[in-house]
LUMPAPA-605619 format. One record per residue (C-alpha): residue number from 1; x, y, z. Coordinates in steps of 0.001 Angstrom, whole numbers. Example, Ala and Ser with C-alpha at 12.3 -4.5 7.8 and 13.67 -1.06 7.14 Angstrom:
! LUMPAPA-605619
nr_c1_c2_c3
1_12300_-4500_7800 $
2_13670_-1060_7140 $
***
This chain:
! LUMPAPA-605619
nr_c1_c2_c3
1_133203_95432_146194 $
2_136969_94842_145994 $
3_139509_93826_149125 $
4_138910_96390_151833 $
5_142282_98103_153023 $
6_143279_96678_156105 $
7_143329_99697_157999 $
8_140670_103194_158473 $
9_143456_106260_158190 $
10_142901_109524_159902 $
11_143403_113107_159253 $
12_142501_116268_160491 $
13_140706_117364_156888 $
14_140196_115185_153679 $
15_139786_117313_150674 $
16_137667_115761_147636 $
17_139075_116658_144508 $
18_141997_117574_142874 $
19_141258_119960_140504 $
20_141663_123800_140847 $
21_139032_123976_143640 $
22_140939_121177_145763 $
23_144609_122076_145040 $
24_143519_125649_145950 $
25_142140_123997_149371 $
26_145662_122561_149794 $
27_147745_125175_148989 $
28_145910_126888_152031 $
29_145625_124151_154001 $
30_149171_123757_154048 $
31_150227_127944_154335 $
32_147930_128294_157140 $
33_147074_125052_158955 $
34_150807_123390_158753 $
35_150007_121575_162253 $
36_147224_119581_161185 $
37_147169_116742_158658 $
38_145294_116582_155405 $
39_144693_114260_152031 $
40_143570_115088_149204 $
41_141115_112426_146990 $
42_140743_112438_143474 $
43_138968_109946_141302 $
44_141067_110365_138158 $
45_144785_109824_137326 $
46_146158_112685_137855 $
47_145568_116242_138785 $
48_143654_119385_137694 $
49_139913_117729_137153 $
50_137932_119523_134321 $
51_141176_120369_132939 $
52_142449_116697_132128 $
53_138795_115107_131861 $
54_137887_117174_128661 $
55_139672_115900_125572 $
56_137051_117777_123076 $
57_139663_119806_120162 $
58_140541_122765_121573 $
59_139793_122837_125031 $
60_140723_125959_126670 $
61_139528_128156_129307 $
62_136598_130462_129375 $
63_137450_132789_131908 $
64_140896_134526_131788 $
65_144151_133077_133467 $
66_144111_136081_135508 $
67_141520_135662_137363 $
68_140807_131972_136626 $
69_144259_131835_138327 $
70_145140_131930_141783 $
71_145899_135002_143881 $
72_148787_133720_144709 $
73_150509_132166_141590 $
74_151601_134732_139017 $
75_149891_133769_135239 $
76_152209_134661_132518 $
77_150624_133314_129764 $
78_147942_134320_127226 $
79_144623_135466_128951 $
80_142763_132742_127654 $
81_144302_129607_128138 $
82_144732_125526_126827 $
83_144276_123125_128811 $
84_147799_121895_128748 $
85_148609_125290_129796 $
86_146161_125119_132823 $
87_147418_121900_133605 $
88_151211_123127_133258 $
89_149890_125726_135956 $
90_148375_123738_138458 $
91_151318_121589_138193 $
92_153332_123749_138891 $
93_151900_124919_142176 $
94_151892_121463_143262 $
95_155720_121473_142997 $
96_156358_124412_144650 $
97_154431_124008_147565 $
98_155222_119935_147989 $
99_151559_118834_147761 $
100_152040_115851_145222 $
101_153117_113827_148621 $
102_148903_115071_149486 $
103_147759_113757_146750 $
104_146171_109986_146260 $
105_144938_110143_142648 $
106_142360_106735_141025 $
107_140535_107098_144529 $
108_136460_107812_143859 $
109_134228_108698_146667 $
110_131298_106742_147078 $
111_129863_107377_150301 $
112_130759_109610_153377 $
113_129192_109094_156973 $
114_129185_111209_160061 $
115_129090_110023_163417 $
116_127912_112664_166210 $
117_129228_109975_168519 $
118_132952_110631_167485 $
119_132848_113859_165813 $
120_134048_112185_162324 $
121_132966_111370_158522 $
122_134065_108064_157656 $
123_134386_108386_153653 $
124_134321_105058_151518 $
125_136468_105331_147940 $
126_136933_102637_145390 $
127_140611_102449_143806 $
128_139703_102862_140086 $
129_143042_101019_139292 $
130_142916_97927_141800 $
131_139377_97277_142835 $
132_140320_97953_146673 $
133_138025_99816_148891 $
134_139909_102192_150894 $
135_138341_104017_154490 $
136_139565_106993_155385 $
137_137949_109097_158458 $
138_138780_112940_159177 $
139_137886_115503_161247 $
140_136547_118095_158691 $
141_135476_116904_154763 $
142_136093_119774_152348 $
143_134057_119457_149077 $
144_136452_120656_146212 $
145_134943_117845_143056 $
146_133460_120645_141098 $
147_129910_121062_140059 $
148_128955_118483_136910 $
149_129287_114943_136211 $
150_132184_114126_134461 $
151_130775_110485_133696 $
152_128703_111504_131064 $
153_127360_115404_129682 $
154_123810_115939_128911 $
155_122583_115317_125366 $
156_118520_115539_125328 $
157_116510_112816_123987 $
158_115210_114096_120217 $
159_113211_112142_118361 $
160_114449_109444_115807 $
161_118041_109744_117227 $
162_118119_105763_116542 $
163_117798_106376_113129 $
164_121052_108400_112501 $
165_123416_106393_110288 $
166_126199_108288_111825 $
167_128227_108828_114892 $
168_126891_111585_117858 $
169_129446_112521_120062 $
170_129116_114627_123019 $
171_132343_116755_124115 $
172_132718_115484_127634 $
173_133084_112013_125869 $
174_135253_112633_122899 $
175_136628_109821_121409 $
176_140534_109858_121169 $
177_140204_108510_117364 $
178_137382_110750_115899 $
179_138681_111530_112586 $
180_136598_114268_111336 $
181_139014_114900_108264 $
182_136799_115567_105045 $
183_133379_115040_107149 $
184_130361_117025_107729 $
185_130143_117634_111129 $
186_127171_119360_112675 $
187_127150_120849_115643 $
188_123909_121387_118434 $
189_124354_123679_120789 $
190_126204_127406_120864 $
191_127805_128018_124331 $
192_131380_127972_125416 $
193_131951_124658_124779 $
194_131029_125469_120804 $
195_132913_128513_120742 $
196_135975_126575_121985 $
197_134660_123211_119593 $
198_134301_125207_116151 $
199_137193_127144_115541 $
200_139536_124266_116234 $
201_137841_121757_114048 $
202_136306_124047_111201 $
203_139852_123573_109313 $
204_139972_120218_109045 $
205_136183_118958_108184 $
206_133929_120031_105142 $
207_132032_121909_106692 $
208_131082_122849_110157 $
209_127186_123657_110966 $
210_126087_125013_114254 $
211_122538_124200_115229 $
212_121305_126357_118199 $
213_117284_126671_119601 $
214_118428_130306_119947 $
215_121704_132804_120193 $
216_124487_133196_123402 $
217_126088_136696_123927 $
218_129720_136446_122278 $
219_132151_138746_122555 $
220_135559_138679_120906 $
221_138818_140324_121567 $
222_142533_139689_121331 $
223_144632_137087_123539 $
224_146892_139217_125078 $
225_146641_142009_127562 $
226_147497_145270_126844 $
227_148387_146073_130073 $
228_150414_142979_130789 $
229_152430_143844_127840 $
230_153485_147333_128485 $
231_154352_146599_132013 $
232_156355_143461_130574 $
233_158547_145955_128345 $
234_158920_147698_131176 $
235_160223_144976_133132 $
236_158161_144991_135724 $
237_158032_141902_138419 $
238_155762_139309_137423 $
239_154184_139133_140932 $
240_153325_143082_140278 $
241_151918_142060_136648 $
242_149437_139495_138145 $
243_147828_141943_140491 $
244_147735_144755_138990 $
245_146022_143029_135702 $
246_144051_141348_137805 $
247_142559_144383_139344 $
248_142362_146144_136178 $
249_140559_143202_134362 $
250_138279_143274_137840 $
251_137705_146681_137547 $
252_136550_146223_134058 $
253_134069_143248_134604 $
254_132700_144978_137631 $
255_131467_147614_134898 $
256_130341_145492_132335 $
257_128621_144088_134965 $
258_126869_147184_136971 $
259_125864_147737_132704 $
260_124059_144153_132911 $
261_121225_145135_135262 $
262_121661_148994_135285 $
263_121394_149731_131511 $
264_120761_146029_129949 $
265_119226_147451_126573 $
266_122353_149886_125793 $
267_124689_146794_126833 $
268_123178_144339_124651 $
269_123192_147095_121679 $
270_127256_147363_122432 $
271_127385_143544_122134 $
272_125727_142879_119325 $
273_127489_145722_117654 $
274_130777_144635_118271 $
275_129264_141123_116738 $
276_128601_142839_113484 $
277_131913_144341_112960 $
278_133233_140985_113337 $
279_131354_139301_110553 $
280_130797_139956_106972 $
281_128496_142844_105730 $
282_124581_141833_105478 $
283_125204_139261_107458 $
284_121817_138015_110017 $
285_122668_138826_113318 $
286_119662_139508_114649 $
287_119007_136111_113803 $
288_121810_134616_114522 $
289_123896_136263_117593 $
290_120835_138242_119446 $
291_119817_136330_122586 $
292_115919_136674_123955 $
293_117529_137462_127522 $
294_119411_140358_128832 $
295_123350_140086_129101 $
296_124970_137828_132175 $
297_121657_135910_132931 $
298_124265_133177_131301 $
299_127844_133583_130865 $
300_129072_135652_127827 $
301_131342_133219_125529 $
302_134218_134714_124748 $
303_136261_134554_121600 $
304_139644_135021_121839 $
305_140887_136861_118277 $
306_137290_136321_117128 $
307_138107_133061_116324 $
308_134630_131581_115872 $
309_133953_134503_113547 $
310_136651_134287_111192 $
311_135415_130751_111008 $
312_131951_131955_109494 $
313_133605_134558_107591 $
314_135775_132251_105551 $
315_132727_129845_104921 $
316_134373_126818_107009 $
317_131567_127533_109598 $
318_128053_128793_109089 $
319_125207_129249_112015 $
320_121409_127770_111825 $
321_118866_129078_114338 $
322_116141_126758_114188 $
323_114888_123827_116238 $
324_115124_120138_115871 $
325_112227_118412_114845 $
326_113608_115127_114345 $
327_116906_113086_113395 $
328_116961_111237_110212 $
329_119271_108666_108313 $
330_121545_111564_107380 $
331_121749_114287_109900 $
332_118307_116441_111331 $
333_115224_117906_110309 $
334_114687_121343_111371 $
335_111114_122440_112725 $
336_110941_124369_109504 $
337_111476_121423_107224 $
338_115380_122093_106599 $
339_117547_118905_106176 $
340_120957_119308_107830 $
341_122917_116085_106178 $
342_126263_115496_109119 $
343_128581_112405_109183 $
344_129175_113332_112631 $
345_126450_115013_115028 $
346_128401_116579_118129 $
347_125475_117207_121300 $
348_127497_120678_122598 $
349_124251_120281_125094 $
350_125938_121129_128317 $
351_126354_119040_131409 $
352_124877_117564_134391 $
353_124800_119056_137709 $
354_126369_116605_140159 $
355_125496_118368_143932 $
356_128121_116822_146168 $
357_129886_114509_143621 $
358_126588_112331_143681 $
359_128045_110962_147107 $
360_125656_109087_149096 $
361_125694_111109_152734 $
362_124434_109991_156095 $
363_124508_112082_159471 $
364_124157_109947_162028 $
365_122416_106811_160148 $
366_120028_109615_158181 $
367_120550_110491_154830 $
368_121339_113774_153440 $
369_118690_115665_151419 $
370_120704_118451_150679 $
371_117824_120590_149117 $
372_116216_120230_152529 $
373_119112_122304_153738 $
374_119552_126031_153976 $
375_123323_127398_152679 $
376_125774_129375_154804 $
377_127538_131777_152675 $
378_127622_129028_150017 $
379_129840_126883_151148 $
380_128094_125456_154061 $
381_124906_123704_154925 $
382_122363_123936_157915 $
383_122393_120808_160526 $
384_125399_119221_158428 $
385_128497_119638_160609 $
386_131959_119771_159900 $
387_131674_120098_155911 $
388_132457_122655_153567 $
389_131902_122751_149898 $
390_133779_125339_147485 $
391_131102_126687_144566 $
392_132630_129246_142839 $
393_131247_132353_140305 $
394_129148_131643_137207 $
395_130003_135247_136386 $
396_133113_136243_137647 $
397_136071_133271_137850 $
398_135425_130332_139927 $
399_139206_130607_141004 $
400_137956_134439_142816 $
401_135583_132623_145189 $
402_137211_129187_145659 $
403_140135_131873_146960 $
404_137931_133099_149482 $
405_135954_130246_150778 $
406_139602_128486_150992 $
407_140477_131600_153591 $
408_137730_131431_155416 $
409_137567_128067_156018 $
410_140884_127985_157851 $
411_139515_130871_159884 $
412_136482_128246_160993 $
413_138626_126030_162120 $
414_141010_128329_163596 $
415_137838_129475_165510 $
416_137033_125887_166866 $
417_140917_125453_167900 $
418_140311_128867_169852 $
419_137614_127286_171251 $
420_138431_123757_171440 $
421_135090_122801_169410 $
422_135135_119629_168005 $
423_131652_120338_165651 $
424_130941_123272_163647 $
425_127136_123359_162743 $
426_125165_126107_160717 $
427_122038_126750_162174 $
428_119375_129670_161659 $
429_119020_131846_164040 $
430_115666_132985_165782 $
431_116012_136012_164003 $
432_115946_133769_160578 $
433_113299_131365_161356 $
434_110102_133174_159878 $
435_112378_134473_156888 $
436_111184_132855_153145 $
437_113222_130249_151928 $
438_113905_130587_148568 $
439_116146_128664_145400 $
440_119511_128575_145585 $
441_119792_131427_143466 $
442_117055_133752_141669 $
443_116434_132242_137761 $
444_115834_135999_136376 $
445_119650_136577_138135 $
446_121306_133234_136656 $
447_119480_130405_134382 $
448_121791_128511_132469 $
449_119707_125336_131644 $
450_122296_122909_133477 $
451_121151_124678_136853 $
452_117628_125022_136098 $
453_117180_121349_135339 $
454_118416_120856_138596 $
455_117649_123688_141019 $
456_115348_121128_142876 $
457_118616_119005_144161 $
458_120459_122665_145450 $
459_120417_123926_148680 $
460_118147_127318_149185 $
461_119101_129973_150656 $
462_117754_132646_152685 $
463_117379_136876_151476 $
464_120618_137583_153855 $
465_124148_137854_152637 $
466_124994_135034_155744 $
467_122830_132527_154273 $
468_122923_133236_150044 $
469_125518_132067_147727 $
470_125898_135106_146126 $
471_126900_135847_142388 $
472_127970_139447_143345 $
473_132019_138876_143586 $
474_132581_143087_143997 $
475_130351_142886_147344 $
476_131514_139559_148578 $
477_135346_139973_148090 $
478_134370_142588_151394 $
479_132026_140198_153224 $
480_133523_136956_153244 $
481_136722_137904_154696 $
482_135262_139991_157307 $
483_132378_137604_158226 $
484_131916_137571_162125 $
485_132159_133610_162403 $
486_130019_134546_166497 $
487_126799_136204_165219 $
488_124762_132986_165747 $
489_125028_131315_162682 $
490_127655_128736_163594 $
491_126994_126757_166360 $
492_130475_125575_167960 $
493_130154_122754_170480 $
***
């Protein structure tokens, strides 16, 4: 451990994290809470989190900007965005509402403590660029550090990986001088991350193989917005733009949606249709772009111009459905005995769940075992006081809920001013203690394998809207704003 700072600081809230989640937090901290004091704690060098951590060719958004973006900052750029775009956002936010002043950047978290005794979390960070420990204590601790490890992503263990005479990368750890010019690159995995990975690399190697166990829903589509345009031509106010594409795009996800679990079958027959159009005649789809599951059990990739398909189409990129049996000297064998030679093997295997930034927690001497603990709304946690989390959408933009949770928790603490509470506490009510306790969220809603491998370090939840993080954006954007903060399940004291 390095020098310890001389002195424990105090504010009102700490926020940890300083990505969209946290600068979201102190945008609204700082509208709607300007007498209180607040910090914000990030572990990299600078701002905007997932955003400046990936490297990985082009990086860009999944979601689109107008949504992804925040209610109250107008997006004006393509739908789908870079992540220097992103970045030139959330910078920009941070100017106009003064919160770089907020902001202590090469600061990581490694413990937080609460003390009933003083109504406080002490929180322990280690300056990444000095070695010094730093103590800073608050009133309230608002969890904004996002949902996955950005140390390392997940890359399973295959057999005779040792043997490979070349180099395996995974995106989340892209090396700032892979040269992939003139090499065969091979690629495991077919989610968003491959779907960003492909396109933007398919130009420049040989040849570009994706390996996947089995097919993700892809849709493709321009990057622009029809309606965005016209009202541009019609020189409309920007702030009038955001909304009203934001509603429309709303509108149409809330559909596509509704389709998901109402007609799953006919959906999945427009999806895979609209695949075929997009790639040359005769060509496998069945094979290659029909999933085993129904739509939005995992997120639907999108392609923005089709841009993974023109890939294919041209030759640059071709698709393998098959399973790895083992790695050799020169690339993998498949489970059916087909040789896939790669200089370079990139693991597009997803990422690790980190619950709570991996921050070791103690209430009152006793450490946290947050799966022991029963959410409120998703955000909070039974018999952990004075903490909030932001977990945003899997389906709809993360941005839509971390909106939301931001409002409401300046309403809680509005609440204990009213009150003069010092504590905030979820607890279950009588009325809740015989009620099942169930996973954090239902596997035949949402099962992307990064939360499945670690459901068992979540939260549960309870079959009520009060204590569920729910994936349902079109019912919550109606609950969570009008939730009655006195119907038991906060306990003010």
């Amino acid at each position: 451990m390095g020098e310890v700072a001389a002195e424990v600081e105090h504010v009102d809230v700490l926020v940890v994290g300083a990505g969209i989640s946290g600068i979201d937090a102190a945008y609204h901290f700082a509208h709607e809470e300007p007498d209180k004091s607040f910090l914000v704690l990030d572990g990299l060098e600078s701002f905007s989190g997932t955003w400046l951590m990936h490297r990985y060719p082009g990086v860009r958004s999944d979601s689109d900007l107008y949504t992804f973006g925040y209610g109250f900052k107008s997006w004006t750029g393509p739908p789908i965005a870079t992540a220097e775009e992103i970045r030139a956002y959330l910078g920009e936010v941070i100017e106009e509402n003064d919160l770089a002043g907020r902001i202590r950047y090469h600061h990581r978290i490694v413990s937080a403590s609460w003390s009933g005794d003083e109504d406080r979390w002490t929180v322990t960070a280690t300056r990444t660029d000095t070695g010094q420990t730093v103590v800073v204590s608050c009133g309230f601790l608002w969890m904004c550090q996002g949902y996955y490890r950005h140390a390392e992503g997940y890359t399973p263990e295959w057999p005779g990986m040792e043997r490979f005479a070349g180099q395996i990368v995974h995106p989340q750890t892209w090396p700032e001088d892979l040269d992939l010019t003139d090499k065969q690159v091979l690629v495991i995995g077919s989610g968003a991350t491959t779907a960003t990975l492909v396109p933007a690399i398919a130009g420049d190697c040989a040849h570009v193989t994706v390996l996947q166990r089995s097919p993700t829903y892809f849709y493709a589509g321009p990057n622009s917005n029809e309606t965005a345009d016209m009202l541009r031509d019609l020189e409309i106010d920007e702030t009038w733009i955001h909304e009203i594409v934001r509603r429309k795009i709303l509108h149409d996800m809330q559909a596509v949606t509704e389709l998901s679990f109402e007609e799953p079958e006919f959906l999945t027959d427009v999806l895979i249709d609209l695949v075929a159009q997009q790639l040359p005649e005769g060509y496998d789809v069945a094979k290659h772009f029909t999933p085993r599951y129904r739509p939005w059990r995992q997120r639907l990739a999108y392609l923005p111009d089709g841009d993974l398909f023109t890939g294919i189409s041209s030759g640059a990129a071709s698709m393998v459905t098959d399973e790895i049996a083992t790695f050799t000297e020169t690339g993998v064998r498949t489970v059916s005995g087909v040789d896939l030679d790669a200089d370079v093997i990139v693991t597009a295997t997803g990422f690790n769940l980190s619950v709570l930034g991996d921050i070791a927690f103690t209430i009152d001497g006793t450490e946290l075992d947050l799966a022991q603990t029963i959410t409120y709304r998703g955000m909070m946690f039974t018999g952990v006081p004075n903490l909030a989390w932001i977990f945003g959408y899997f389906r709809a933009s993360w941005t839509l809920r971390a909106d939301m949770v931001c409002a409401l928790v300046c309403r809680i603490l509005d609440r204990m001013d009213d009150l003069g509470a010092h504590r905030v506490t979820p607890v279950l009510r009588p009325e809740d203690a015989g009620d099942e306790v169930l996973d954090w969220i239902d596997p035949e809603n949402f099962n992307p394998s990064y939360l499945m491998r670690s459901l068992h370090l979540m939260p549960k939840r309870l079959a009520k809207p009060e204590w569920q993080h729910s994936q349902d954006y079109w019912t919550e954007r109606d609950l969570l704003p009008a939730a009655d903060l006195d119907d038991g399940c906060l306990r003010f004291t």
